[in-house]
gemmi code that builds the backbone of each chain (N, CA, C; Angstrom):
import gemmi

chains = {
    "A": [
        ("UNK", (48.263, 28.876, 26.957), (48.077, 29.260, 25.561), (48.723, 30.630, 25.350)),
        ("UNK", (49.711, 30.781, 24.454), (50.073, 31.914, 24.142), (50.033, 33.070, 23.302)),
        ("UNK", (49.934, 34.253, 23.224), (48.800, 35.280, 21.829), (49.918, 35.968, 21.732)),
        ("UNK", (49.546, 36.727, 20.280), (50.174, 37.563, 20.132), (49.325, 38.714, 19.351)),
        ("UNK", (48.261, 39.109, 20.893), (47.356, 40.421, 20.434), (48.243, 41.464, 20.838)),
        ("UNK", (49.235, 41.380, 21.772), (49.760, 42.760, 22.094), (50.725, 42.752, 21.140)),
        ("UNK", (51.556, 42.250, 20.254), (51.792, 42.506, 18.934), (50.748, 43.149, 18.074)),
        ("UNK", (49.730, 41.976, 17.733), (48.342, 42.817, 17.061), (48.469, 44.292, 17.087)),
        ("UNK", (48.014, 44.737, 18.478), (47.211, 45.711, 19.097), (48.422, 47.172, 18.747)),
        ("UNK", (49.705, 46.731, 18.936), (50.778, 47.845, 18.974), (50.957, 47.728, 17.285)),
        ("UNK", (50.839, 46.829, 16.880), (51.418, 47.402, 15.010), (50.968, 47.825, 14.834)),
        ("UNK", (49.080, 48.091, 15.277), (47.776, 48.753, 14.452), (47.632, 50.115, 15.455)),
        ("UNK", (48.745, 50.127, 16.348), (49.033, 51.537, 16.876), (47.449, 51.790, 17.742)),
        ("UNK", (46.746, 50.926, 18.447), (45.547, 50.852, 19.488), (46.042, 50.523, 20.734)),
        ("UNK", (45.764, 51.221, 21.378), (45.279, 51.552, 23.074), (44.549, 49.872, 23.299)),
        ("UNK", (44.848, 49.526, 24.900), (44.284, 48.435, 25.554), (42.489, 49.011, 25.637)),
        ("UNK", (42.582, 50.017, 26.063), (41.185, 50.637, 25.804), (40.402, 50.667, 24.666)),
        ("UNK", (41.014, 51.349, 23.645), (40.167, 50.810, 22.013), (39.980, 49.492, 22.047)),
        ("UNK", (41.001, 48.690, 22.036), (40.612, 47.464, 21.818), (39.543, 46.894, 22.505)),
        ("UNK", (39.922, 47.319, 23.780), (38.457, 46.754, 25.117), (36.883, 46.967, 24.037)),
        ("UNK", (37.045, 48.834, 23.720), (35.712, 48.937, 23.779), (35.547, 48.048, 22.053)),
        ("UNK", (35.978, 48.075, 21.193), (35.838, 47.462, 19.965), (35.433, 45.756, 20.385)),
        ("UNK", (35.879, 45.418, 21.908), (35.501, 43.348, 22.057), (34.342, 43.571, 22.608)),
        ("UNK", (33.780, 44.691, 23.208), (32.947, 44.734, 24.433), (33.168, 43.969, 25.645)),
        ("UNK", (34.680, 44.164, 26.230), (35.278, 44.056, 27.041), (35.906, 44.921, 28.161)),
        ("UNK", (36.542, 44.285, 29.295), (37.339, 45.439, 29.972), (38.649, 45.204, 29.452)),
        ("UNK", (39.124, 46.815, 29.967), (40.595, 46.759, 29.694), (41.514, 45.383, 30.387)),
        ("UNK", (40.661, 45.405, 31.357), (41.466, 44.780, 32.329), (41.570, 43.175, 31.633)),
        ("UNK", (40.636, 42.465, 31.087), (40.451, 41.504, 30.641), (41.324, 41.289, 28.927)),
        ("UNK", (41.434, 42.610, 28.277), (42.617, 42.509, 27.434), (44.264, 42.454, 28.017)),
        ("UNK", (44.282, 43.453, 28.943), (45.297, 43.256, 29.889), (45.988, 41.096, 30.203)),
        ("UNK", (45.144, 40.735, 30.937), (44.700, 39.994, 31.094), (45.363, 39.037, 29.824)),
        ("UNK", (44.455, 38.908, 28.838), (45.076, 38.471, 28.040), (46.370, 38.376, 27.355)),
        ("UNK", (46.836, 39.305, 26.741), (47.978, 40.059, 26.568), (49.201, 38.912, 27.462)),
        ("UNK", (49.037, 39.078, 28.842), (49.732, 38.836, 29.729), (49.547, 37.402, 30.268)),
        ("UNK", (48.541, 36.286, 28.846), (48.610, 34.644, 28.948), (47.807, 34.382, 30.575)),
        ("UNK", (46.927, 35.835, 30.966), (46.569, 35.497, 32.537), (45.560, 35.023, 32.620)),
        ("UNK", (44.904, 34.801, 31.464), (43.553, 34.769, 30.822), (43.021, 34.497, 29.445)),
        ("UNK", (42.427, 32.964, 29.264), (42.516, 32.468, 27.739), (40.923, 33.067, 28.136)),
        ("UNK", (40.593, 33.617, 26.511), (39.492, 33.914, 26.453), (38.389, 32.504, 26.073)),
        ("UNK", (37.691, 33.001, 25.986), (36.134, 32.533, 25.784), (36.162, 32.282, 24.141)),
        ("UNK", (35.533, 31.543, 23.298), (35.416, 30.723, 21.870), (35.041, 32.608, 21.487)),
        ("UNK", (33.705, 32.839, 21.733), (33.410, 33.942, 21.056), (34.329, 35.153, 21.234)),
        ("UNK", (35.173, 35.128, 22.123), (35.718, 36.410, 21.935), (37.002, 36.322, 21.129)),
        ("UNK", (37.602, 34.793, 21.319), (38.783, 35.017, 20.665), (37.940, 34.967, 19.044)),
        ("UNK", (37.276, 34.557, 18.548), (36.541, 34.935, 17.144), (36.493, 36.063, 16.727)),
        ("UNK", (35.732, 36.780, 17.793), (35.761, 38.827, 17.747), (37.196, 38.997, 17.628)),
        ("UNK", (38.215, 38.713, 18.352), (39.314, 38.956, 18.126), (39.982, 38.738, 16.599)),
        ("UNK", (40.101, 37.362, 16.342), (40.465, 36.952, 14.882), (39.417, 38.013, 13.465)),
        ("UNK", (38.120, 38.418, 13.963), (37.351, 39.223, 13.016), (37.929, 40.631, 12.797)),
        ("UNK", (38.480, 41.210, 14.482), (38.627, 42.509, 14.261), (40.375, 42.839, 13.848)),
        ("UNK", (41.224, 42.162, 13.891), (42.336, 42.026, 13.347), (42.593, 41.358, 12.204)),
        ("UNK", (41.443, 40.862, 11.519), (41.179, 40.041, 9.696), (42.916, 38.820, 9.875)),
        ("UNK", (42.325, 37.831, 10.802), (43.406, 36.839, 11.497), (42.573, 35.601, 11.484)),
        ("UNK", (43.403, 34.423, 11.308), (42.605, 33.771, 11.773), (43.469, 33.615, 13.415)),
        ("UNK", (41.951, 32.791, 14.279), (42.442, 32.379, 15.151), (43.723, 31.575, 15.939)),
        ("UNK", (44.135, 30.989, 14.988), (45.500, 30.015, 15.288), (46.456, 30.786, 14.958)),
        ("UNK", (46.327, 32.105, 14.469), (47.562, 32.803, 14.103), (47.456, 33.417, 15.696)),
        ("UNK", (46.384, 34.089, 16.305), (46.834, 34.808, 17.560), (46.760, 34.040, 18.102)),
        ("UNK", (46.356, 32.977, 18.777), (46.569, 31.599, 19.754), (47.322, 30.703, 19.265)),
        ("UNK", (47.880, 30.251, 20.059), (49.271, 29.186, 19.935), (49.054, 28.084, 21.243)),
        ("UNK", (49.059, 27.277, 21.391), (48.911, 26.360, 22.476), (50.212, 25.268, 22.096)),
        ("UNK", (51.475, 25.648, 21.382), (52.593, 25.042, 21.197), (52.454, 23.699, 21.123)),
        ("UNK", (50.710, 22.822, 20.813), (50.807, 21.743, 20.121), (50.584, 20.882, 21.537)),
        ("UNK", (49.676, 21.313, 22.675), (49.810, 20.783, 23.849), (48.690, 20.338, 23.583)),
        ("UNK", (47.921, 20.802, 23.128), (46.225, 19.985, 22.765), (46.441, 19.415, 21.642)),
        ("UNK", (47.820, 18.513, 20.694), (47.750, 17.967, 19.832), (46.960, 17.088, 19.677)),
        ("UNK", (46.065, 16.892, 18.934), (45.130, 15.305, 18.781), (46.047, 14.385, 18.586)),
        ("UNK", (46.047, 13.286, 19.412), (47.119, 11.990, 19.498), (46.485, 11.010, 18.344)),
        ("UNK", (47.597, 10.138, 17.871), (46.747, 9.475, 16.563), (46.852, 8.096, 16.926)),
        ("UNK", (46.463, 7.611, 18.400), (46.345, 6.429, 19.181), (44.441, 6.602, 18.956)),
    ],
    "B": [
        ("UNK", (19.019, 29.382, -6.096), (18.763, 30.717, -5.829), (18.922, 30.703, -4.139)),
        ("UNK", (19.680, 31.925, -3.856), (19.660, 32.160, -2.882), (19.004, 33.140, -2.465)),
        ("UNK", (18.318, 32.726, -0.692), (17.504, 34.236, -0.070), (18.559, 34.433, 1.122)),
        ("UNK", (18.509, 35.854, 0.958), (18.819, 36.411, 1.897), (18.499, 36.405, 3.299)),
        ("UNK", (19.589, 35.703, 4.618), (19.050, 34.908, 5.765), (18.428, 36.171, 6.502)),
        ("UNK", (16.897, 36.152, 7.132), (16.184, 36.703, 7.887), (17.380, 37.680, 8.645)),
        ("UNK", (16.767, 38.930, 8.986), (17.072, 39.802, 10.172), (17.220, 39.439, 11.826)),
        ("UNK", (18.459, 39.898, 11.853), (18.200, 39.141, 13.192), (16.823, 39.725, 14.450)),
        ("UNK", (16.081, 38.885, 14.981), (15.210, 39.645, 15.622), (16.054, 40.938, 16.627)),
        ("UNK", (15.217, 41.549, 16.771), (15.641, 43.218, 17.188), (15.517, 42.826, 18.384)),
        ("UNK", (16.820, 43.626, 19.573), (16.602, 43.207, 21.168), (15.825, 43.572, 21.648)),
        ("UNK", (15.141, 42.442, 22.970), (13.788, 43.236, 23.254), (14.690, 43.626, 24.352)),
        ("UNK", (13.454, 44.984, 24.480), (13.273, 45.915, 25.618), (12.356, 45.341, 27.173)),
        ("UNK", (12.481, 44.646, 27.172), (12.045, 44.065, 28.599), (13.022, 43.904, 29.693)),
        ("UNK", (12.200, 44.462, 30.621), (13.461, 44.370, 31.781), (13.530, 43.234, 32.568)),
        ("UNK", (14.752, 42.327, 32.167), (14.645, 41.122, 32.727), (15.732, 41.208, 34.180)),
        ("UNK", (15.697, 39.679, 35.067), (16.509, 40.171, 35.543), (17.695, 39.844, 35.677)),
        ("UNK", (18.395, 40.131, 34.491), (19.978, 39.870, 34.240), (20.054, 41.367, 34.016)),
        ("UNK", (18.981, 41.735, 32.960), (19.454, 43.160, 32.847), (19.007, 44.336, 34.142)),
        ("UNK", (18.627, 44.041, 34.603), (18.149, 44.360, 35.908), (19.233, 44.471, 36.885)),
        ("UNK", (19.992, 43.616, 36.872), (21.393, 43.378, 38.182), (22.590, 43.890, 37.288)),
        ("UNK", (22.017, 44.325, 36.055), (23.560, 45.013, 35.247), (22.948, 46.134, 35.499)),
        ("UNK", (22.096, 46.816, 35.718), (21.823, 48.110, 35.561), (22.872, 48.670, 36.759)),
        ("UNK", (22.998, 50.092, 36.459), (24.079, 50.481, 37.576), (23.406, 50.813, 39.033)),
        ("UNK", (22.465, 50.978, 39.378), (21.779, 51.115, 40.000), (21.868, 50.109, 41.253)),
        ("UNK", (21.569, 48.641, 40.409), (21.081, 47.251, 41.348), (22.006, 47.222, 42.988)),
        ("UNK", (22.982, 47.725, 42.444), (24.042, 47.107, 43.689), (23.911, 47.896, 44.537)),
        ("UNK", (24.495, 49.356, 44.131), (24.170, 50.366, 44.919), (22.528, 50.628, 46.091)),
        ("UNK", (21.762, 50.136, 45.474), (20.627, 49.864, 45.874), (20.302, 48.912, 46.901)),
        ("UNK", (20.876, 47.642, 46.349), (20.606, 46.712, 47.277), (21.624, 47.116, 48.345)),
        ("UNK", (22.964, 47.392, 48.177), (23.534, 47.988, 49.419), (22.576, 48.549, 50.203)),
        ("UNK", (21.993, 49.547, 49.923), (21.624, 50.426, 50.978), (20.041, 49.487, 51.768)),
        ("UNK", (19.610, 48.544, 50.768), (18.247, 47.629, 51.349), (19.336, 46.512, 52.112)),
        ("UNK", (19.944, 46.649, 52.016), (21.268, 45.215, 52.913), (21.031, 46.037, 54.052)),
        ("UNK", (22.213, 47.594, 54.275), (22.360, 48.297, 55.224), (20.797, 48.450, 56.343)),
        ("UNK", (20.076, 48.461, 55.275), (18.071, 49.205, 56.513), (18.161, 46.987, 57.144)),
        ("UNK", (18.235, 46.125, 56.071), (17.140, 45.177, 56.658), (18.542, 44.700, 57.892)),
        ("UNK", (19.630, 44.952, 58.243), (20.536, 45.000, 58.972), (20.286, 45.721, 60.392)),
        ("UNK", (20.342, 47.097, 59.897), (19.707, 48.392, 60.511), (18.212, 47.780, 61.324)),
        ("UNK", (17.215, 47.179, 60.779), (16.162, 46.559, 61.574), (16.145, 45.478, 62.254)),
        ("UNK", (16.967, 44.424, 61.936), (17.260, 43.384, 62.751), (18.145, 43.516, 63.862)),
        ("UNK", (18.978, 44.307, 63.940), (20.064, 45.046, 64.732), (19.029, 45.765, 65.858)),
        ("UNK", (18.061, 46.190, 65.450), (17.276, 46.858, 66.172), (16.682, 45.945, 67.527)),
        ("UNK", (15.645, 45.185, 66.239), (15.298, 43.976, 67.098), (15.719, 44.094, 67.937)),
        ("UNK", (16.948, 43.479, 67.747), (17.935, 42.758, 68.998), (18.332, 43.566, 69.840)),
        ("UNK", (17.948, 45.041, 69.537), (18.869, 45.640, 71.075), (19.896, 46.447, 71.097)),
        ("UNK", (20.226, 46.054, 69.285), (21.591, 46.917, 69.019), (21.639, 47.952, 68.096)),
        ("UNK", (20.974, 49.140, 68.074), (20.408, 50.110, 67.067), (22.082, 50.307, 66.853)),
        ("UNK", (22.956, 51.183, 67.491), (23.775, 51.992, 67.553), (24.833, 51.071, 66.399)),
        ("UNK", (25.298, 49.446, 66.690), (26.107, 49.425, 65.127), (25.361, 49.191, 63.986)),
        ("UNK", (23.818, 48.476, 64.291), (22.990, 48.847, 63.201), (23.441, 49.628, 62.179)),
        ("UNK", (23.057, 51.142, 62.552), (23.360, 52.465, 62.345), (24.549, 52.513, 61.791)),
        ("UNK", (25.913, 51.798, 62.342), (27.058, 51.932, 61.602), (26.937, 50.877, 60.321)),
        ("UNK", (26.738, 49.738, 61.054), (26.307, 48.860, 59.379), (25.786, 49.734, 58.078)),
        ("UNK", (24.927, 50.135, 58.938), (23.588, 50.928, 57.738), (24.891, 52.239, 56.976)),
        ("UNK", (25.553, 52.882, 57.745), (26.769, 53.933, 57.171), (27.396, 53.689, 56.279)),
        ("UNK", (28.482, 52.017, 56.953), (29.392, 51.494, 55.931), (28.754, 51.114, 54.787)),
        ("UNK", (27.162, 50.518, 54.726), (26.858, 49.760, 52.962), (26.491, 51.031, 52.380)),
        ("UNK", (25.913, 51.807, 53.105), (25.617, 53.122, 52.457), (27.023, 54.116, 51.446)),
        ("UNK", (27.907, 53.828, 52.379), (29.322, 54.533, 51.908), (29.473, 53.486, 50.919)),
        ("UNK", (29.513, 52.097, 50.696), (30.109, 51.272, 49.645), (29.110, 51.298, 48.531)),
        ("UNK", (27.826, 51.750, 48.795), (27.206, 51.836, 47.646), (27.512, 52.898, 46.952)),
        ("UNK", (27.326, 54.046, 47.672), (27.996, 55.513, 47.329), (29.262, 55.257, 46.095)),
        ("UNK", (30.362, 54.765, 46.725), (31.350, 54.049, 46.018), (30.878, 53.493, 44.982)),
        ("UNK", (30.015, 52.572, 44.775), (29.798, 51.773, 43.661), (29.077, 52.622, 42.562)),
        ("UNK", (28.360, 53.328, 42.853), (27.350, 54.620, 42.158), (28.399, 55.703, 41.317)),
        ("UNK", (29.359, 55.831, 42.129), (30.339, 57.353, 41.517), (31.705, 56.784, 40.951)),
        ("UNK", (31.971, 55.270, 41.418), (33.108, 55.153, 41.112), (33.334, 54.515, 39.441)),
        ("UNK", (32.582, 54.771, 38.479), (32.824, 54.534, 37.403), (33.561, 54.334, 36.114)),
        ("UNK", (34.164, 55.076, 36.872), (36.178, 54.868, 35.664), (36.844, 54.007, 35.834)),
        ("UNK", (36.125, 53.637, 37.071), (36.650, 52.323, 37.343), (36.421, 50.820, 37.058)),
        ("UNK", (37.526, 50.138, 35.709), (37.334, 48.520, 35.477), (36.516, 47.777, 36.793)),
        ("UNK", (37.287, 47.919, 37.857), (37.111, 46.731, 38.949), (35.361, 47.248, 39.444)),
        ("UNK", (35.184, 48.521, 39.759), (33.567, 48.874, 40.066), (33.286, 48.589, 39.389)),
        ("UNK", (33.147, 49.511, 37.942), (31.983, 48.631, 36.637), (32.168, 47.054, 36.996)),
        ("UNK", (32.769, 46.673, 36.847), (32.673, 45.123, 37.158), (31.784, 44.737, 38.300)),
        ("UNK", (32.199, 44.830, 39.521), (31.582, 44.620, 40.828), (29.908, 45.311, 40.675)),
        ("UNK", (29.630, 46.591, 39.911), (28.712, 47.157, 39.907), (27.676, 46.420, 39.009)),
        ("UNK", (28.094, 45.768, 38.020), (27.328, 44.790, 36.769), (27.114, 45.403, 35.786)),
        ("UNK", (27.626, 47.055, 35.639), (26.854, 47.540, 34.325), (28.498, 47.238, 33.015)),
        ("UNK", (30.002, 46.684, 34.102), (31.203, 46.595, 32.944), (31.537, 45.198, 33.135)),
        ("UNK", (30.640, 44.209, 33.227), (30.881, 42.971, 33.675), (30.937, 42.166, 32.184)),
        ("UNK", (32.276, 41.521, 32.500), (32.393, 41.297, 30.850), (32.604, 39.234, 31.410)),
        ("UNK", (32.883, 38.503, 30.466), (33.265, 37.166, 30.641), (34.304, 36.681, 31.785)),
        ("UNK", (35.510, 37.950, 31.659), (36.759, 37.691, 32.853), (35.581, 37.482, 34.501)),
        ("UNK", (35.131, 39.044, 33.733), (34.633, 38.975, 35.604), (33.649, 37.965, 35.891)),
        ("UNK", (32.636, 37.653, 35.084), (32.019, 36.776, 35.220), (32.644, 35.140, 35.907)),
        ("UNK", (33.665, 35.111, 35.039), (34.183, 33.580, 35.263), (34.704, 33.905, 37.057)),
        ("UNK", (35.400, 34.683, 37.306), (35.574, 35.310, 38.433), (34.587, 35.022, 39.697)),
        ("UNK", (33.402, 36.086, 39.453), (32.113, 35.762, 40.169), (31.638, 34.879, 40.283)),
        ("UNK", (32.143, 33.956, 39.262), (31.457, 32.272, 39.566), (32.655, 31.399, 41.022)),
        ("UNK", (33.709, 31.705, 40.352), (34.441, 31.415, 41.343), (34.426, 31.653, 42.596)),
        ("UNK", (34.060, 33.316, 42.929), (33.972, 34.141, 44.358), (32.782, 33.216, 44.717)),
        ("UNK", (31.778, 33.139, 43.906), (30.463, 32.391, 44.374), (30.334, 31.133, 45.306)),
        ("UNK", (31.559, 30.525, 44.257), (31.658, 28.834, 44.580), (32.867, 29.063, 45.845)),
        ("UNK", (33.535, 29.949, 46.282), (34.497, 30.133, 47.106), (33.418, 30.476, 48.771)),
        ("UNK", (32.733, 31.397, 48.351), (31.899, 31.567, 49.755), (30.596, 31.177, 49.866)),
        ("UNK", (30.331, 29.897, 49.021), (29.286, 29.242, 49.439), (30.102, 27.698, 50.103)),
        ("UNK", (31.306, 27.783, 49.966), (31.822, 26.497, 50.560), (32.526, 27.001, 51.821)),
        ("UNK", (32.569, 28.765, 52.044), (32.642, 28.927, 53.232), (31.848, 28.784, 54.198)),
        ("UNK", (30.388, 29.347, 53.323), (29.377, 29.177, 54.349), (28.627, 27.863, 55.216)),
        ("UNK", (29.174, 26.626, 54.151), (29.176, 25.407, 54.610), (29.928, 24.576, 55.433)),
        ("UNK", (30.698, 25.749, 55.236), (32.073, 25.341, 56.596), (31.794, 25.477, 57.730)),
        ("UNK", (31.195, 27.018, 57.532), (31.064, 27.649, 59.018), (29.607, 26.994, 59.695)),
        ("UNK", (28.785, 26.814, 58.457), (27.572, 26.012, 59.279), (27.375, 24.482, 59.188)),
        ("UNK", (28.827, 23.758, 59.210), (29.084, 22.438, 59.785), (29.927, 22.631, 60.628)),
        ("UNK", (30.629, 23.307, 60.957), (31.771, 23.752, 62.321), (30.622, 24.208, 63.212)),
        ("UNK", (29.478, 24.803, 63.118), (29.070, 25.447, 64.227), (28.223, 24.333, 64.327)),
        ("UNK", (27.248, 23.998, 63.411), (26.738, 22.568, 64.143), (28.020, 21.646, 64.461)),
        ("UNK", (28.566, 21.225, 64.205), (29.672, 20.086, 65.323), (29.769, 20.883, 66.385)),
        ("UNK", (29.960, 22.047, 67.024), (30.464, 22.325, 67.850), (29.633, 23.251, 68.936)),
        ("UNK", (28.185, 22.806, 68.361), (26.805, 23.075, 69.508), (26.859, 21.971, 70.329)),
        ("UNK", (26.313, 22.427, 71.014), (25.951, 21.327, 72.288), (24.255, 20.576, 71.478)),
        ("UNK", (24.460, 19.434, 70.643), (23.076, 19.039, 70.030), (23.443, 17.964, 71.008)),
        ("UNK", (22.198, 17.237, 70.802), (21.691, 15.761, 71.207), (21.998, 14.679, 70.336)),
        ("UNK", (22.429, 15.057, 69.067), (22.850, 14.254, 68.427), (24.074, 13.278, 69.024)),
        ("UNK", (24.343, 11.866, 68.820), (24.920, 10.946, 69.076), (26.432, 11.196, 68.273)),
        ("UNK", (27.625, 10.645, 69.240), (28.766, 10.917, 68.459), (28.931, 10.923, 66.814)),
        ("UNK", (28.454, 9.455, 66.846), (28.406, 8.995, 65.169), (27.847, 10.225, 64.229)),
        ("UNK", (27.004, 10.620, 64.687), (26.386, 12.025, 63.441), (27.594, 13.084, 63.724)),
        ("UNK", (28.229, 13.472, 64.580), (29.535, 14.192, 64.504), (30.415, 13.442, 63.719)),
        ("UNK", (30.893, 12.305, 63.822), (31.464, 11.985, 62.376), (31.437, 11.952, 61.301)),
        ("UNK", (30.072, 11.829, 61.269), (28.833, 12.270, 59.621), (29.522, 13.480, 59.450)),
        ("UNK", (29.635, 14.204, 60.154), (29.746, 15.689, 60.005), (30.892, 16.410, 59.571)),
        ("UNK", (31.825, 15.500, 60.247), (33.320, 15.791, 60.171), (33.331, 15.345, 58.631)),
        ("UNK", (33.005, 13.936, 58.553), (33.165, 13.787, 56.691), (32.046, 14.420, 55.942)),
        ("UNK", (31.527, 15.113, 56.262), (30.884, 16.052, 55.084), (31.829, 17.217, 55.231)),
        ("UNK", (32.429, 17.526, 56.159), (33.247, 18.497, 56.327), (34.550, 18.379, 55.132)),
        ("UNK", (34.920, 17.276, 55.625), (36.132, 16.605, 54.870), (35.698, 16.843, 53.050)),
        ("UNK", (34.873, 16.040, 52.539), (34.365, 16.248, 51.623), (33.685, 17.010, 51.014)),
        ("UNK", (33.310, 18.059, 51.339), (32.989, 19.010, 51.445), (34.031, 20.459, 50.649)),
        ("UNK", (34.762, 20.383, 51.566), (35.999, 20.851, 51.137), (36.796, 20.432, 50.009)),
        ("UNK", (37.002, 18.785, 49.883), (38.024, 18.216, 48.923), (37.243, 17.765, 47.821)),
        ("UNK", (35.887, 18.385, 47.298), (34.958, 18.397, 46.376), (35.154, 18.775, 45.074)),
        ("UNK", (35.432, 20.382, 45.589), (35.992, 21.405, 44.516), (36.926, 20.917, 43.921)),
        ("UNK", (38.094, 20.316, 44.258), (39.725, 20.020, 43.780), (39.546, 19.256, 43.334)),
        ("UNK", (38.987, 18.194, 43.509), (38.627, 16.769, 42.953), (37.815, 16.683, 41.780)),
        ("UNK", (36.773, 17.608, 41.518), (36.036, 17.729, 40.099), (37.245, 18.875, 39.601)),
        ("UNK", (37.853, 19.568, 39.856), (38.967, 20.186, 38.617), (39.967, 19.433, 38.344)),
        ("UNK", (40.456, 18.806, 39.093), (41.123, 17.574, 38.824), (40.210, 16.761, 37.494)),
        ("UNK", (39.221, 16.131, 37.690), (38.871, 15.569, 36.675), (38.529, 16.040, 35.365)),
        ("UNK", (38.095, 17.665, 35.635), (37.771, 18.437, 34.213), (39.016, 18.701, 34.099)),
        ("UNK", (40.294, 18.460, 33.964), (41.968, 18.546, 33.983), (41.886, 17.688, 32.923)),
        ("UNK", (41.637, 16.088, 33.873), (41.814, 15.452, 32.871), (40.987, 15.154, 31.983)),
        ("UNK", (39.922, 14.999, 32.323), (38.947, 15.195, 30.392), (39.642, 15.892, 29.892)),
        ("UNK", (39.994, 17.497, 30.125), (40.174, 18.339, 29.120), (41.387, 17.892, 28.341)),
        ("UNK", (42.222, 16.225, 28.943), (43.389, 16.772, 28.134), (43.286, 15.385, 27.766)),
        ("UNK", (42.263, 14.634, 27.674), (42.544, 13.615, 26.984), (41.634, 14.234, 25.864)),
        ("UNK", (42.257, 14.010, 24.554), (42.230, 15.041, 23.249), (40.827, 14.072, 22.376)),
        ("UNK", (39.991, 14.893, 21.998), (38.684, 13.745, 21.469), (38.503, 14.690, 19.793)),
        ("UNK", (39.111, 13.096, 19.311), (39.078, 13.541, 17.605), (38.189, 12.600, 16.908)),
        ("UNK", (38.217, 12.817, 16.006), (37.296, 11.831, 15.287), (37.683, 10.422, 15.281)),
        ("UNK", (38.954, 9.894, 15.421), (39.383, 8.861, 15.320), (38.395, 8.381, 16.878)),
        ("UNK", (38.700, 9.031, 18.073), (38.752, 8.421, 19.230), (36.777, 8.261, 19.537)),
        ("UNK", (36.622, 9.245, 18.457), (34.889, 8.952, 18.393), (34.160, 8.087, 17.011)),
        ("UNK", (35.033, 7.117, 17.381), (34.500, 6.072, 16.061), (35.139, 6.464, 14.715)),
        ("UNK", (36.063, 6.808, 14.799), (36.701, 7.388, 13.384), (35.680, 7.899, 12.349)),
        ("UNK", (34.378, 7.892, 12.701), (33.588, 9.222, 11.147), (33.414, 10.264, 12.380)),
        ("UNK", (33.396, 11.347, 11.386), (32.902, 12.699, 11.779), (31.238, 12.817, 12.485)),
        ("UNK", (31.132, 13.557, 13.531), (29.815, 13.637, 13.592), (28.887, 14.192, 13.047)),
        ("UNK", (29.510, 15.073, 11.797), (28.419, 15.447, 10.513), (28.810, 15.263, 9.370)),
        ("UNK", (28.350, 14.679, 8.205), (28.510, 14.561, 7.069), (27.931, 15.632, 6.221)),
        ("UNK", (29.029, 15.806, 5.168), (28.174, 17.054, 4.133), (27.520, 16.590, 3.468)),
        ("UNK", (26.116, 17.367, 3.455), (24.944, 16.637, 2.414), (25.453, 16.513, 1.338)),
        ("UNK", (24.599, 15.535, 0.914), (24.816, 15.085, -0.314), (25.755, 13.662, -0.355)),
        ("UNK", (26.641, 13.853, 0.908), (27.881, 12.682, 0.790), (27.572, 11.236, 1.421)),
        ("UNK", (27.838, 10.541, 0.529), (27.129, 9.016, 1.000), (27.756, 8.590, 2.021)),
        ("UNK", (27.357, 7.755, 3.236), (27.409, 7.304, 4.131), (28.403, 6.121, 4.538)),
        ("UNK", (28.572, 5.294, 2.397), (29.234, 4.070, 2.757), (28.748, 3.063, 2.961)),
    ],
}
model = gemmi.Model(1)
for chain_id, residues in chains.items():
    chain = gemmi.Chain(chain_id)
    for i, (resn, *xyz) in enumerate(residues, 1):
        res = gemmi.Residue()
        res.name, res.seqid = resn, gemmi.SeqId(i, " ")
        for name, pos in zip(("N", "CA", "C"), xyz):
            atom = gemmi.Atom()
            atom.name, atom.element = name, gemmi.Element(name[0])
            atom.pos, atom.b_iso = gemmi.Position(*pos), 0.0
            res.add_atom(atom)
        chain.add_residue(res)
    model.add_chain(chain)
structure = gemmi.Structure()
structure.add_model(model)
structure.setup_entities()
């Protein structure tokens, strides 16, 4: 699945750290993300889509690999 | 008319023990109760002197875990910066050395001198076998659940909730 919080995170001119402490996360786990090393959890990518006023499918992309098949 | 939905209840203050093993304290602590009940069994047996070093090294890694706080990977390991990553993590480390420990204590039973009859060494060997090829085999299958795609069509084509009010048909 692919994001585009480290876009997010650099237009709104925030640190991997702000962001951490604003998810109640580690850096390391935005890191993490950022870097597709690590799909988050339902609730966090939500916190995410809340604290960037996004919806979710705009920062997650899964390029249509979980398409619902119409078989 | 609408009311305004209730407050969420206020967190209690009870010390449970999740919050208990996040406190920064827990680890560091139990290190050093690891290092003594080590330190006494070591004794037992005859062997104060690495006891004593046991008892040093958890003492030094707790030390570590207590001061090293700027640190992502301690807070993590320590429980008071343990977020979902690490968690999913710790489940893993969990499920990684509890299938070691089943290794090592079906290798060492096969390879006591028991009374047991060959045939239960083969028992053994395939719990061994299976044992091992357990793990891969249920991610394999949560693989494929996860990717055979479940929509409404494939669950009886209606939705599993209807909006009130909307007839049934």
């Amino acid at each position: 699945v692919q994001n585009i919080v480290r876009h997010l995170r650099v237009s709104r001119g925030l640190s991997q750290a702000v962001l951490a402490e604003a998810l109640s996360v580690s850096r390391q786990t935005i890191n993490s993300i950022e870097n597709n090393r690590y799909t988050p959890s339902l609730p966090l990518a939500l916190a995410m889509g809340r604290f960037f006023q996004t919806s979710v499918e705009e920062i997650f992309n899964d390029n249509g690999t979980t398409e619902p098949s119409s078989s | 008319m609408t009311t305004a939905p209730p407050n969420p209840p206020a967190p209690s203050k009870r010390w449970t023990s999740r919050s208990i093993r996040r406190s920064r304290w827990f680890q560091p602590l139990f290190a050093v109760l690891l290092g003594l009940v080590v330190l006494a069994a070591m004794s037992l047996g005859g062997h104060a002197t690495p006891g004593v070093i046991a008892l040093g090294e958890l003492v030094a890694f707790g030390v570590v875990l207590l001061l090293g706080g700027r640190s992502d990977t301690i807070r993590g390991l320590r429980g008071d910066g343990r977020d979902e990553r690490f968690e999913l993590n710790r489940l893993k480390a969990a499920s990684v050395a509890g299938r070691v420990v089943i290794l090592a204590v079906v290798i060492a039973w096969a390879r006591e001198d028991s009374p047991l009859p060959g045939s239960r060494r083969h028992q053994c060997c395939l719990c061994l076998v299976t044992g091992c090829g357990g793990g891969s085999r249920s991610e394999k299958t949560s693989t494929q659940s996860a990717s055979v795609p479940v929509t409404a069509s494939t669950l009886g084509g209606s939705p599993l909730r209807r909006p009130a009010g909307s007839s049934s048909g």
